[in-house]
N, C-alpha and C positions, 0 to 999 in steps of 0.2 A: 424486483429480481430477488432470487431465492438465493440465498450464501453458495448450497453445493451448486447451481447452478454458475453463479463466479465463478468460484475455483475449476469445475469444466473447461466456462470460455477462457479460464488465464494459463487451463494444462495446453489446453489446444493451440497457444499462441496469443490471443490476444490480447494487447495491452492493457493495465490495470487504468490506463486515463481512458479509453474508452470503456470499460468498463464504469466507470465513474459518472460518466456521460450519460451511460446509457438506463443507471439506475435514478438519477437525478429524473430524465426524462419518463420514465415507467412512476415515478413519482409524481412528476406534473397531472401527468395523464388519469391517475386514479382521484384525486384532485379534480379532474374534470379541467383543464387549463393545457394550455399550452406553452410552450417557450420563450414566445414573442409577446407575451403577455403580462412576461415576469422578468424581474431585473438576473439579471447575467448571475448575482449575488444570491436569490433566493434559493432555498431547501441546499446548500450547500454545507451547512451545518450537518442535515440528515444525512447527504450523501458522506458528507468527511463519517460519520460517524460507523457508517456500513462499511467504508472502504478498510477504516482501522480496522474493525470485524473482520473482514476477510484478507488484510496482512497477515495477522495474527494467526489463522486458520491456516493462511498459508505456509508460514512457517515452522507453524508449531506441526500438523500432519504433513507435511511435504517439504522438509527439511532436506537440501541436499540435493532434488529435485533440481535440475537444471533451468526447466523453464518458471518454476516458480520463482527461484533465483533473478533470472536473467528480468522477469516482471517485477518484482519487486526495487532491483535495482534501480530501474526506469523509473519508479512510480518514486524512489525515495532521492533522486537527481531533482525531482520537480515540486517534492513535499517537506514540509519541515515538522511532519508526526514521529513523534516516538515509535509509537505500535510501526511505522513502516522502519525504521531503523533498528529497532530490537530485531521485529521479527528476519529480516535479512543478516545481522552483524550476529544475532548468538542462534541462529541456526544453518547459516549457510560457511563455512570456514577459509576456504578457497573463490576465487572471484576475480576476475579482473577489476581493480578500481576497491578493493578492501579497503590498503590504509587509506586514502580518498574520505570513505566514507566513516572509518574510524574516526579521523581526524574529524572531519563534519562535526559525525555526532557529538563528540565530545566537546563541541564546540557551542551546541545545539543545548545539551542535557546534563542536565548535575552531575557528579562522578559516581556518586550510588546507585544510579538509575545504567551507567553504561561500565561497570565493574565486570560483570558476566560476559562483555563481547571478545574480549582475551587481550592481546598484546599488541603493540604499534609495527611489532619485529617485523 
């Protein structure tokens, strides 16, 4: 799956974990493999790697963006990436569940890495 092609399916609504999914499996498949053939665990790594890619992409051009927002949020509830907590805490400023995820992250990442996302207020 192509990055602008993500961020399409995540403006239209769909979630970043099926998006996750679905890139893992378009990976199987070029591969020549299937799903049932490979441990739950396998190309996880690739797909974590693509997903950080298009947090990043998300936040950084679609900053403020509600629905990228509201995707990221979801996706950074069930991940423990920086790139998904950067990109959501210093581009998005309002939120239901901010200090939440303030709190998280700083729980999560050094203080130099989460100085940029503002204040607990």
């Amino acid at each position: 799956m192509e990055l602008r092609q993500a961020i399409d399916r995540v403006l239209l609504g769909e979630p970043l974990r099926s998006i996750a999914v679905a890139h893992r499996e378009e990976v199987l498949q070029s591969l020549g493999m299937e799903s049932d053939e490979v441990s739950p665990r396998d190309l996880w790594e690739d797909t974590g790697r693509f997903m950080n890619r298009l947090c990043r992409e998300l936040g950084e051009r679609h900053g403020g963006d509600q629905r990228a927002g509201v995707a990221l949020a979801d996706w950074a509830k069930r991940v423990e990436e920086y790139d998904a907590y950067d990109a959501l805490l210093a581009n998005f400023d309002a939120f239901e569940g901010r200090q939440h995820f303030l709190q998280r992250g700083r729980q999560l990442f050094p203080g130099p890495l989460t100085a940029h996302w503002g204040t607990d207020d």
